[in-house]
C-alpha positions in Angstrom: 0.0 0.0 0.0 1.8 3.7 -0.9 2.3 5.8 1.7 3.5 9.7 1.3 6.8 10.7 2.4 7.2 14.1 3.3 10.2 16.2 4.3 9.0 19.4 5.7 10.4 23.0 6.5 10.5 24.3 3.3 8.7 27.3 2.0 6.2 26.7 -0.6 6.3 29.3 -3.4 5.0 29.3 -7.1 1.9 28.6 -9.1 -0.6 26.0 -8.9 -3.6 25.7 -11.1 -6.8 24.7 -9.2 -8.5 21.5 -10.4 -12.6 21.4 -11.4 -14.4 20.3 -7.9 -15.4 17.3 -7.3 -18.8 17.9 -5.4 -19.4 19.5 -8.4 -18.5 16.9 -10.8 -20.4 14.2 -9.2 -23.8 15.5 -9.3 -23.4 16.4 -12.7 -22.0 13.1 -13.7 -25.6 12.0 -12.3 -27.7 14.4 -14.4 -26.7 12.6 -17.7 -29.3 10.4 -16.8 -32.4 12.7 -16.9 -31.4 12.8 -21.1 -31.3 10.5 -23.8 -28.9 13.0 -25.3 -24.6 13.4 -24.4 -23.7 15.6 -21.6 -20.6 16.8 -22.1 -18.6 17.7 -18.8 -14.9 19.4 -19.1 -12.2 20.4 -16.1 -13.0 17.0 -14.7 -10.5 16.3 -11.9 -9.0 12.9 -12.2 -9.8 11.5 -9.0 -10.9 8.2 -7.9 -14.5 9.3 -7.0 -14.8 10.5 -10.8 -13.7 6.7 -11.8 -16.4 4.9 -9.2 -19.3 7.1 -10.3 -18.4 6.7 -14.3 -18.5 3.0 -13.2 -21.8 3.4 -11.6 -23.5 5.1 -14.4 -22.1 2.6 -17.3 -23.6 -0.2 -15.4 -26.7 1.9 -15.5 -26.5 2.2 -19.3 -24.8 5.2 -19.8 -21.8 5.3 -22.5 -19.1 7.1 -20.6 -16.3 8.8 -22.7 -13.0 9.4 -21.0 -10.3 12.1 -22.4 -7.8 14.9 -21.4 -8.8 17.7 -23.2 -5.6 18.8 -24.3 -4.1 15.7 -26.1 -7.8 13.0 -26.3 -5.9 10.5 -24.2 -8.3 8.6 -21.8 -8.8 10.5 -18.6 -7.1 8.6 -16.4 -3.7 8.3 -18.3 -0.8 10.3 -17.6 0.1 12.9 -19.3 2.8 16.0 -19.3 2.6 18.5 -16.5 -0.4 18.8 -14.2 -2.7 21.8 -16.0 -5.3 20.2 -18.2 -8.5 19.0 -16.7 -10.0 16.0 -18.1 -13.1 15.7 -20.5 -16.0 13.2 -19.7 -19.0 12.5 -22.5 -21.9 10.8 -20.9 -24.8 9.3 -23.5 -27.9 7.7 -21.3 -29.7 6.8 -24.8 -31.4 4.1 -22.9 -31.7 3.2 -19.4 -30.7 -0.8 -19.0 -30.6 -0.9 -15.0 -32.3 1.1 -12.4 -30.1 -0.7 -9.5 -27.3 0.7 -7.5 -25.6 -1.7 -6.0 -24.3 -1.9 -2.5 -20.3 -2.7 -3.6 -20.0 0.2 -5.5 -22.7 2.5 -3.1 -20.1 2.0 0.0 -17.5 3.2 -1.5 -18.4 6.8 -2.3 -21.3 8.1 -0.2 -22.1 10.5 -3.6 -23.7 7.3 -5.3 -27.6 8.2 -4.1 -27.5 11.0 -6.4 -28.5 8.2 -8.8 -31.8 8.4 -6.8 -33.8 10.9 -8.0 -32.5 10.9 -11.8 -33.5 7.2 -12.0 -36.7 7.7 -10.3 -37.8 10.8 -12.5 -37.1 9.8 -16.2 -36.8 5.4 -16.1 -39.7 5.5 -13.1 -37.9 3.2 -11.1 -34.6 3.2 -9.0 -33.1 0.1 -6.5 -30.4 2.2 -4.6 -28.1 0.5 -1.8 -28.3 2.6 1.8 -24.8 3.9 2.0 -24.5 2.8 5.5 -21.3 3.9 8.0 -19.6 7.1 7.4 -15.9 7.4 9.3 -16.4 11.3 9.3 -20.7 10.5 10.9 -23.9 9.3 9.8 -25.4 11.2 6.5 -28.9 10.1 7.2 -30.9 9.8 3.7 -34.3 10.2 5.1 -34.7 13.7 3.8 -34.2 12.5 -0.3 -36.9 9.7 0.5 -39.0 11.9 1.9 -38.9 14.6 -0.9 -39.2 12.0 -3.1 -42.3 10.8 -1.6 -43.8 14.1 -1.5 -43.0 14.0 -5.2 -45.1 11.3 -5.3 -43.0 8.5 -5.1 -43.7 4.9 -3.4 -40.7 3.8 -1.5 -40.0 1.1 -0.3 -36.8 -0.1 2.1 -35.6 -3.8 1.7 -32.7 -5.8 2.2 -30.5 -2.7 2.8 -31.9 -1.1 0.0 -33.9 2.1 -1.3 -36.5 1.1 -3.4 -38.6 4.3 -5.4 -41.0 3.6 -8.1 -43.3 6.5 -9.4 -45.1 4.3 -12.6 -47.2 7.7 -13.5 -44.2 9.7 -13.1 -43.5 12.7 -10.3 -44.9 15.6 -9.8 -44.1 19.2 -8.4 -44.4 19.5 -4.7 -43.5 22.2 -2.1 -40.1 20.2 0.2 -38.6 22.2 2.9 -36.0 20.2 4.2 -35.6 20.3 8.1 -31.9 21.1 7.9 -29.4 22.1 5.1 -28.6 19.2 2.9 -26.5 19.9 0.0 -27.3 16.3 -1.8 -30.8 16.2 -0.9 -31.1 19.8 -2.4 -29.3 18.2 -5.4 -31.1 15.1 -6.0 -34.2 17.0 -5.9 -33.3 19.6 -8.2 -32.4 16.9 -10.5 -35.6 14.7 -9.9 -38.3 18.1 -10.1 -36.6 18.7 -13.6 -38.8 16.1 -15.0 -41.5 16.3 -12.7 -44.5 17.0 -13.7 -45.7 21.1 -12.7 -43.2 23.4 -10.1 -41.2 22.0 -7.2 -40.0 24.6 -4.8 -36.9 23.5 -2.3 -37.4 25.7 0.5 -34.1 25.5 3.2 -32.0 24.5 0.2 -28.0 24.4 0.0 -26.4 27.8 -1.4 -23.3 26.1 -1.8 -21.1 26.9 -5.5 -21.8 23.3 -6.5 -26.0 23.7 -6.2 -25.6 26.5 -8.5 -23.2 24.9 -11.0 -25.6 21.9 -11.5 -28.3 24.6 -11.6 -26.7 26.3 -14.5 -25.8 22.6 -16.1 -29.6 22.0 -15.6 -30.7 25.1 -17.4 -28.3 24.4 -20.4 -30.1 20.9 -20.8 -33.5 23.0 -20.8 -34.6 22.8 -17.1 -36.5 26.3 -15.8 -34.7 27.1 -12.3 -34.7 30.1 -10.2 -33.4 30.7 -7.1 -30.0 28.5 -7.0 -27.6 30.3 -4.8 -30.2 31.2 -2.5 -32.3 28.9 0.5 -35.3 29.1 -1.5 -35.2 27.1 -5.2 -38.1 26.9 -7.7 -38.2 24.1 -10.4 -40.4 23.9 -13.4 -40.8 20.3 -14.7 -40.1 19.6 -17.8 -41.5 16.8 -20.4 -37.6 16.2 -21.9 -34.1 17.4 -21.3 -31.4 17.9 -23.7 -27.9 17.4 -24.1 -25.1 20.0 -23.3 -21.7 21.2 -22.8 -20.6 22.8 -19.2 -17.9 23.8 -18.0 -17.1 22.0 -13.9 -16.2 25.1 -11.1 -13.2 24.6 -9.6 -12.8 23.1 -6.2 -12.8 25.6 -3.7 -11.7 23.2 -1.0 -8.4 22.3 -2.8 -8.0 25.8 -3.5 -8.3 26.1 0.4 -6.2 23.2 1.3 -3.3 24.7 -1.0 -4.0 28.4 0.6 -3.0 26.9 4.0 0.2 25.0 2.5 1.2 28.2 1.7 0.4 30.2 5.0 1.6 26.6 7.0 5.0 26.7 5.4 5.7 30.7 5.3 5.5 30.5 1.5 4.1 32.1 -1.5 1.6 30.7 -3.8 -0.7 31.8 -6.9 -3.9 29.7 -7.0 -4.7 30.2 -10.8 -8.5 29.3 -11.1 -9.4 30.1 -7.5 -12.3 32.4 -6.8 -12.3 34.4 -3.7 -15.7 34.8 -3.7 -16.7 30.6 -3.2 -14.8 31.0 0.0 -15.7 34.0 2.2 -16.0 32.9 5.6 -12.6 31.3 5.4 -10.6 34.1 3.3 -11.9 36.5 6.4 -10.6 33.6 9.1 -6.7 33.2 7.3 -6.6 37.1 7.1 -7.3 36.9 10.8 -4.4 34.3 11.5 -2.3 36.6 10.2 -2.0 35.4 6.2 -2.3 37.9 3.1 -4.8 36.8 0.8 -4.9 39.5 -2.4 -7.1 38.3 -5.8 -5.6 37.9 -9.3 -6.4 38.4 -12.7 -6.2 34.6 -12.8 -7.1 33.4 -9.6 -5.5 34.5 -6.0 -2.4 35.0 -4.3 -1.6 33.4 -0.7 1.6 34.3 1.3 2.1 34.0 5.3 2.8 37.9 6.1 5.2 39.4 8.8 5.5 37.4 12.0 4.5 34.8 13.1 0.6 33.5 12.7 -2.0 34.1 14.8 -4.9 31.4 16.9 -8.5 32.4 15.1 -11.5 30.5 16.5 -13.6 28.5 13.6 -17.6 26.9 13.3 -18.0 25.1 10.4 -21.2 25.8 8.8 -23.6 25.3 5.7 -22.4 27.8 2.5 -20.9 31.1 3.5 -20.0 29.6 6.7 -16.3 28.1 7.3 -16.8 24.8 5.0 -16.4 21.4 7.0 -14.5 20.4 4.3 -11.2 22.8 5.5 -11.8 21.8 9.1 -9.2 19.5 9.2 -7.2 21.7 7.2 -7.4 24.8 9.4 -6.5 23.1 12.4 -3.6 22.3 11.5 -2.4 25.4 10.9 -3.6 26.4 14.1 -1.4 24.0 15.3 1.2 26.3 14.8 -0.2 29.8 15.3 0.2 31.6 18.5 -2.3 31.8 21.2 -5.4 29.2 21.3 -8.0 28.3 18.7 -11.2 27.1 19.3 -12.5 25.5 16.2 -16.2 23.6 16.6 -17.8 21.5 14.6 -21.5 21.6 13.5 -21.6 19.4 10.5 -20.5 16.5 11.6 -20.7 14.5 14.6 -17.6 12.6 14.6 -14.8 14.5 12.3 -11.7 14.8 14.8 -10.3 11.7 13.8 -6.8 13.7 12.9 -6.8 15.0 16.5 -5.2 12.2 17.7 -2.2 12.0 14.4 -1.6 15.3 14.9 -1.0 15.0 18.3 1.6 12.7 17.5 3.1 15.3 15.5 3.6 17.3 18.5 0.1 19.5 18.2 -1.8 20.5 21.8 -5.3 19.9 21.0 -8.4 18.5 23.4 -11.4 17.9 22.3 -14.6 18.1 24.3 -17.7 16.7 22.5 -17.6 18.8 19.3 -15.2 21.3 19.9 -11.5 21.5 20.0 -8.9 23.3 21.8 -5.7 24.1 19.8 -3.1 25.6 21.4 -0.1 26.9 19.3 3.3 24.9 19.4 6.7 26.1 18.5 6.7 23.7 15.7 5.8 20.3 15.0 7.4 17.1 14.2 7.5 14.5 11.9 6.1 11.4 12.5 4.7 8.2 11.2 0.3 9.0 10.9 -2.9 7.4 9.2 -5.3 8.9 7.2 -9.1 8.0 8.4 -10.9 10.2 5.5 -10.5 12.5 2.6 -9.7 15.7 4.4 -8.2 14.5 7.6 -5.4 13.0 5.1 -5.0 16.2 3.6 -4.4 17.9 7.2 -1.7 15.6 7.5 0.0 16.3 5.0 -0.4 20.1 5.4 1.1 19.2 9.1 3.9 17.3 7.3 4.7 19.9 5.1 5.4 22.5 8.2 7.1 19.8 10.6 10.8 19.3 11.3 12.1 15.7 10.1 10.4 13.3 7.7 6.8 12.6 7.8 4.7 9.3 6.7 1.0 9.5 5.9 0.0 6.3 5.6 -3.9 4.7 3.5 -3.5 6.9 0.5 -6.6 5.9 -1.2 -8.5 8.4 1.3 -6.2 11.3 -0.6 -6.5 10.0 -4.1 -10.5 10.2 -3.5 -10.5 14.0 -3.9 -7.2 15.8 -4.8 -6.1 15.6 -8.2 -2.2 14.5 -8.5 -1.5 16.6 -5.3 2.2 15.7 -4.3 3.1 16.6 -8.1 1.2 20.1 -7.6 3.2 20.7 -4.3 6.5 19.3 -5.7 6.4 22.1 -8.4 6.5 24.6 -5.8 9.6 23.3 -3.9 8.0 20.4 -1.4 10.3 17.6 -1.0 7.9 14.6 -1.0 7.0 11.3 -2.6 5.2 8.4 -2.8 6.7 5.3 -1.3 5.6 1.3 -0.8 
């Protein structure tokens, strides 16, 4: 099994180009369904959640079309340099399977977008319960019952969501109980061929709703309101094909903000948008790090002194994503003075505390907060990753420590960071991958 080996101390300084999200990407993998027509998707990271959904929709029926944009390789080959986003072609011409099935549901929680595509235009849909979550439970009970206000019968069996809706779904008013960015997304895609208006009232705001909204409207569906906790969708009878462009990820354009400020470096973050990230930008100009926009993107370096503790709550979009919690705390780990950084998304995402205290970091934790006091430095240190972003953190930890650092289970990095060790590399980290 690889394991990253990282060397830290040195100051990161250079360019990196910011790779399409992947919370984006997924759910608009998913929409190819609700057409007969190709949906044609480009800056598609190369990630191995990108490779288990394309796997779940060809097994569906769809004809999946793999390329880098720049040279028409298949997406997952490599190719020179790390700037060209990849190009994916979906063609759902006909539907040959409405089941999800559990081996390739556990692996990428993302799957039960499937749900309310399958369920809208085929009229039918067998999805596996995701089950366990290492980061907390992601209860599904708000899609089913959206669905069923749609009109839906559903059915749980055997571990499994069944939805049938023979005379098709219609519009209905949903107001979730509490912010759910892929129950705000299934629906979307679900009312889009629903029969009259749907109107999602406590939706997400997050970029990613409003980059499917926008793929949506290219394929014909009437939305208003994406961006905003109140979304209105007019069913329509058909959808078309189209071509749209995927956002890019502002949690990698995050993580790679704090390498810089973590290592007293310098970076340009070509593709970033400042505005996809507000709460955070204010939180590392806090700390003590300068954050300045670009023509291209933004610029990141660690100003005078030394950084400062800022206390962090994650919340739903603008709030402090809970996708950089791990992140920031590590580079609280270093800043003077104590942090208090709490968590409100999920239940049970401190699982770096304890790696990062073997790195030499001085956090408790109390229920869902944690205390982080600021060390002179940290140190390397052998650690395991338990999820996507809590393997990032460790290797933003590494980066900053004194001596060699090991990160071992990989495959939680490779899920949602596109080639990042050749990214940092290019901006003077000394790491690699190792067996």
């Amino acid at each position: 099994m690889e394991k990253m080996l990282i060397r830290g101390g040195v100051p990161l300084k250079g360019k990196i180009r910011i790779s399409g999200a992947k919370n984006a990407a997924l759910p608009l993998m998913a929409a190819s369904l609700l057409t007969e027509e190709t949906l044609k998707l480009f800056n598609v990271p190369r990630l191995a959640d990108i490779a288990t959904m394309s796997a779940l929709l060809r097994q569906h029926g769809v004809e999946v079309t793999q390329y880098w944009e720049d040279s028409g390789l298949p997406l997952f080959r490599r190719t020179r340099g790390v700037d060209s986003g990849g190009t994916i072609e979906l063609r759902a011409a006909e539907i040959v399977n409405a089941t999800a099935p559990y081996d390739m549901v556990r692996k990428m929680r993302a799957s039960i977008l499937v749900l309310g595509p399958l369920v809208a235009r085929y009229g039918k849909a067998k999805v596996s319960l995701p089950g366990g979550c290492a980061i907390g439970t992601r209860p599904v009970d708000f899609h089913i019952n959206a669905l069923r206000a749609m009109g839906a019968e559903i059915d749980i069996k055997d571990g499994y969501i069944i939805a049938t809706a023979a005379k098709g779904l219609r519009g209905a008013e949903i107001e979730f109980p509490t912010v759910t960015v892929t129950g705000t997304e299934n629906i979307m895609m679900a009312a889009s061929l629903a029969k009259g208006e749907t109107t999602i009232i406590n939706a997400a705001r997050e970029p990613e709703v409003g980059d499917l909204a926008k793929c949506l409207g290219a394929m014909g569906a009437e939305i208003e309101g994406a961006g905003t906790g109140k979304i209105r969708i007019k069913g329509k009878d058909k959808l078309r094909g189209a071509d749209h462009m995927v956002i890019p990820d502002r949690i990698e354009a995050g993580t790679f903000a704090i390498a810089a400020a973590i290592t007293g470096g310098d970076l340009e973050l070509t593709g970033a948008r400042h505005e996809s990230l507000p709460t955070f930008t204010g939180v590392l100009t806090k700390a003590g790090v300068w954050i300045e926009e670009t023509k291209g993107g933004i610029k990141v370096r660690r100003t005078n002194g030394k950084l400062r503790g800022a206390d962090v709550t994650t919340e739903p979009f603008p709030g402090f994503p809970t996708d950089l919690q791990a992140q920031i705390m590590a580079l609280m780990c270093v800043a003077d003075g104590a942090s208090v950084i709490t968590e409100t998304i999920f239940e049970n995402r401190f699982m770096h505390v304890p790696e990062l205290v073997r790195m030499g970091a001085d956090i408790t934790v109390h229920n869902a907060t944690a205390i982080v006091r600021g060390v002179p430095s940290l140190k390397g240190a052998p650690v395991m990753a338990t999820d996507l972003r809590a393997s990032v953190s460790l290797v933003l930890a590494g980066l900053a420590a004194g001596g060699e650092t090991i990160v071992n289970r990989l495959y939680h990095l490779d899920r949602g960071y596109e080639r990042l060790e050749e990214k940092l590399r290019l901006c003077g980290a000394d790491m690699e991958r190792i067996r």
